[in-house]
N, C-alpha and C positions, 0 to 999 in steps of 0.2 A: 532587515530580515522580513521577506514575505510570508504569509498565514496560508495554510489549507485545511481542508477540513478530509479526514479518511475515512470513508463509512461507506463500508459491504454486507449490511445487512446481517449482521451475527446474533444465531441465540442459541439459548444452554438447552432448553427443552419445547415441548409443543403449545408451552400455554399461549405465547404471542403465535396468532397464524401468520400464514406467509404473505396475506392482502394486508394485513395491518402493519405486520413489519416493512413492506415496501411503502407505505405510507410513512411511517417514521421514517425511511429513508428520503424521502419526497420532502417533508415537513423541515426535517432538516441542513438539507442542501438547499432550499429555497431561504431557510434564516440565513447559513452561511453569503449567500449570493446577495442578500440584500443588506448584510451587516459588515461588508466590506473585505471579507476573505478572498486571496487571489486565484486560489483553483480549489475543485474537489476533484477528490479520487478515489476510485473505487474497484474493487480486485476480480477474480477467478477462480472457483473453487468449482467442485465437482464430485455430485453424490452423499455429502458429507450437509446434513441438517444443520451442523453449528454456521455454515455460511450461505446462504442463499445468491447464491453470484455463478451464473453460468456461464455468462458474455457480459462483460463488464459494455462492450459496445453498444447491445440493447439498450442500458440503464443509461449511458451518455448520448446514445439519442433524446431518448425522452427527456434527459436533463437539459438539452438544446433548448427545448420549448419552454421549458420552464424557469431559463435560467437569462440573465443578460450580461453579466457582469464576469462572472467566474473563467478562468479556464475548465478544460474538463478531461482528467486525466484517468488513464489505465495503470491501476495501482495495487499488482498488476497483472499483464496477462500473461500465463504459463507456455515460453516457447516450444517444448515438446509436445505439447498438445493442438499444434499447429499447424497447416501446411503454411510455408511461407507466403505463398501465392494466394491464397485466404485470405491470410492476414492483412498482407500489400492492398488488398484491394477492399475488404472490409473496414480496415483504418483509414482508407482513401476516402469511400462514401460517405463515412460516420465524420471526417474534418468537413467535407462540404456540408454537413446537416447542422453541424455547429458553427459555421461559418470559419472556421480555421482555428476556432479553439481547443483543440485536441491534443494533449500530450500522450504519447506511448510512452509508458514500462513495461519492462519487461525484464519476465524473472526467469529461473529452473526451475520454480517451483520448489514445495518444501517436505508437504506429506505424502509418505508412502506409502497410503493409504488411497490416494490418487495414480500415482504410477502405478498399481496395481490394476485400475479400472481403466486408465488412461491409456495404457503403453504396456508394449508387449513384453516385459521384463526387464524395462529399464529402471538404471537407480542413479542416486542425486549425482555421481558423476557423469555417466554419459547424458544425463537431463544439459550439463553445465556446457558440455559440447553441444548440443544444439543450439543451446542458447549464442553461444560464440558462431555457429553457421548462418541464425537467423536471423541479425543485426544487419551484416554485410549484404544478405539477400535481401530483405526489406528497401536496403538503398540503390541495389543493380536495380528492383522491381518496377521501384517508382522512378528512375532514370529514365528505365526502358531498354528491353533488346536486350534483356540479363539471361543469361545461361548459366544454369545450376546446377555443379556438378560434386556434391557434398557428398558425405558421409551416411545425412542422415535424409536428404532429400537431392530427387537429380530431376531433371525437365529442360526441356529445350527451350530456345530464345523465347522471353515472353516479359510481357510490358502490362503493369497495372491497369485497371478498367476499371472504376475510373481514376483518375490520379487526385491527388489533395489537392487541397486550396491552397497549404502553406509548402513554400518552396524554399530549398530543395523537396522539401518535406516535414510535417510532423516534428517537435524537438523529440528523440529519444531519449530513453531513462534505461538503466541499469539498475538493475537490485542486487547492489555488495554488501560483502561482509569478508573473506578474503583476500589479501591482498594481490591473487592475481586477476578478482572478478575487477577490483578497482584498478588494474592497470588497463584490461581489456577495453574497462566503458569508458577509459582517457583514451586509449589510445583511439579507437571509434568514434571519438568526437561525440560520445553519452554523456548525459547528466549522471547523476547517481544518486540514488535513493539507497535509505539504510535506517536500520531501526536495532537499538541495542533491545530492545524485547522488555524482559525483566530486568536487564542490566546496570541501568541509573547510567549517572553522568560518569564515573571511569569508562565504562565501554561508548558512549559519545565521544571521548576525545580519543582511544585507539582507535577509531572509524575513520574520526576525522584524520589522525594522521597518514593508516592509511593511503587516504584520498590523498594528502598531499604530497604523498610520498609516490605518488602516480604520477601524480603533477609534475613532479621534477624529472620524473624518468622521459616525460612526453615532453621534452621545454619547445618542439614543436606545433604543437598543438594550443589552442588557445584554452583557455584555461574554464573548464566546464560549470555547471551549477552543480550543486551538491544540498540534496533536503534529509532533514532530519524526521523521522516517523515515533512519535511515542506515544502509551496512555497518559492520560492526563483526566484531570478533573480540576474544575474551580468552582471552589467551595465558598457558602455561604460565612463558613465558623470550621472552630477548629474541628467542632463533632461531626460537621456535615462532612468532611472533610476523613476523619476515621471510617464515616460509613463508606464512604468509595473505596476505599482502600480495600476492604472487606470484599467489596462487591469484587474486587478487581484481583484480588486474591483465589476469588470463588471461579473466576473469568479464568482467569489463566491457568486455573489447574484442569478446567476443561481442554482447552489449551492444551497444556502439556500432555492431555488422556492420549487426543487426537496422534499428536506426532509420535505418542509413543506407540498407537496402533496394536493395541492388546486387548481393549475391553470390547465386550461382546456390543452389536453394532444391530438395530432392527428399526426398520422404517428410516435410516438415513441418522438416525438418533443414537448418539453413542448411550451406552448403560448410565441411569445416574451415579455421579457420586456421592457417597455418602461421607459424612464428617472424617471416617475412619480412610478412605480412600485420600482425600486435599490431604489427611495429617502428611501422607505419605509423599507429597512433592512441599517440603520444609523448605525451597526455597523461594516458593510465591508467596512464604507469610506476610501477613497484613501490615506488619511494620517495614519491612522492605519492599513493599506496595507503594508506602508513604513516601519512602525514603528515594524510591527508583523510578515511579513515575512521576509526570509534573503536575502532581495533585497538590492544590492547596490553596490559602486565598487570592484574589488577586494579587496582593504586592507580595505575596510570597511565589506565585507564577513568575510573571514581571521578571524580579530576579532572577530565576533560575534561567526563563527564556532569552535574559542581556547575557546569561553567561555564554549560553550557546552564539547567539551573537558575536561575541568574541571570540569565539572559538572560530568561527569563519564559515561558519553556515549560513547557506540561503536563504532556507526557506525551512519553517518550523510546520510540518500535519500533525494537527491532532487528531486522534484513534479514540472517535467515541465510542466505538462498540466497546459495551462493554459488560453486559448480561442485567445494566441498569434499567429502570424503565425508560419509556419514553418521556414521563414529565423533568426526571432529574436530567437528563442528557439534555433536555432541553434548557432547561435554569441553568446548567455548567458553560452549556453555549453560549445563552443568553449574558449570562458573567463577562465570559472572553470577550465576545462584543463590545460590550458597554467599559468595560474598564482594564481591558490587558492591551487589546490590538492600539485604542487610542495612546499609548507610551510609546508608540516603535511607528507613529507615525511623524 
């Protein structure tokens, strides 16, 4: 199983500015790159303070220069937010700036709190039609000579400028969690990315099935990648280890504010919440924190990540955002590095 590292910039409030948080991002995709992780990836959000990600393509340019080793993925980009032909062509430039190290994902996107600002009254269904129009156009684009005659977008004969370095093209990714998005990104010859959220290992392995239940409906098709997305933390001891949890507790109830698109919103900054507000989403408690994400020492990471191994996944990203500072993100990486990646090698 392959390592990545996911990091989009996330924070709870305005005390990190947004020069220093892109340096934390900078600081820590440079450790991932030089401590032996296979790709980073990093997402697309819109108007919302909790994530600083406008063009996930900007931030993998710049990681081009900085980076030698990594791939460098979009994790990922919201296809209704998209002209097809954009995209063909700005993903085109951005492989040759990295020399062909580029993966695309591609999601519907999640908050509706973005389709509000995005799109002209659409919602997570017609988002997921797009996303099924904008796979297929992506691949007429960079063939060449594709004519688009969709639903959500139409244009005459037209051919990417410039085209990638990797050919046919870019590996594609999928962002499932249904079992008809996971049949779609087999049947399209996508990877698939998926993330149980707060869910712990029971929803890893409906994912995983799933995936493989795609699998057997495509016995055409050869048989895709498939990566696994969760928070984690690795901890020095077992308190270091309570404190993330906490943190990550704290993390997700922000989280959950967002998607549920209720609290009052100024300067991009949702309302804080206060102790009485977290009481109210009891399913991000602190010990189901412990218990759901892959927080804990090394040899108790190790295991949990040989289970996913067996289960039959790719590639393990860990999702450092996580409302923590910058120095513990950095020690928890630091960790991974030095004593989890070396077992699975």
């Amino acid at each position: 199983m392959k390592f990545s590292l996911f990091v989009h910039m996330e924070r709870l409030g305005p005390e990190q500015k947004h020069a220093e948080l892109y340096q934390e991002f900078i600081d820590l995709c440079e450790m991932a790159d030089k401590g032996g992780f296979h790709a980073i990836w990093t997402g697309e959000h819109h108007g919302m303070d909790f994530t600083i990600a406008p063009n996930p393509l900007i931030n993998i340019a710049d990681l081009a220069r900085r980076t030698k080793n990594v791939r460098l993925g979009t994790g990922t980009v919201v296809a209704p937010f998209w002209h097809p032909l954009r995209l063909a062509g700005e993903a085109a430039m951005t492989d040759i700036i990295c020399n062909g190290r580029l993966d695309l994902g591609i999601a519907r996107g999640a908050y509706s709190f973005e389709y509000e600002r995005m799109t002209t009254g659409m919602d997570a269904m017609a988002a997921g039609q797009s996303l099924r129009e904008m796979v297929p156009a992506l691949k007429g684009i960079w063939a060449g000579d594709y004519v688009m005659d969709g639903k959500f977008w139409k244009f005459p004969k037209s051919t990417s400028a410039p085209k990638p370095v990797q050919q046919p093209h870019p590996p594609l990714w999928v962002a499932a969690r249904d079992p008809n998005s996971h049949d779609f990104a087999v049947a399209n010859g996508c990877n698939v990315q998926v993330t149980p959220l707060h869910l712990g290992d029971g929803e890893a392995d409906v994912l995983m099935g799933r995936f493989k239940d795609a699998c057997k409906n495509h016995p055409e098709m050869p048989r895709p990648k498939i990566m696994l997305l969760m928070h984690g933390f690795v901890g020095a001891d077992a308190a270091d280890c309570r404190k993330a949890a906490e943190d990550l507790r704290r993390f997700y109830c922000y989280f959950g504010a967002w998607f549920k698109n209720e609290r009052p919103i100024s300067q991009a900054l949702i309302e804080p919440l206060s102790d009485a507000d977290m009481d109210a989403f009891p399913q991000y408690n602190a010990a189901d924190m412990l218990k759901n994400t892959v927080t804990g020492t090394p040899d108790q990471v190790i295991k949990r990540l040989k289970a996913y191994e067996a289960m039959g996944y790719d590639e393990f990203s860990l999702w450092i955002d996580s409302g923590m500072t910058t120095e513990r993100k950095k020690q928890s990486l630091q960790r991974m590095i030095d004593h989890v990646l070396p077992a699975f090698r």
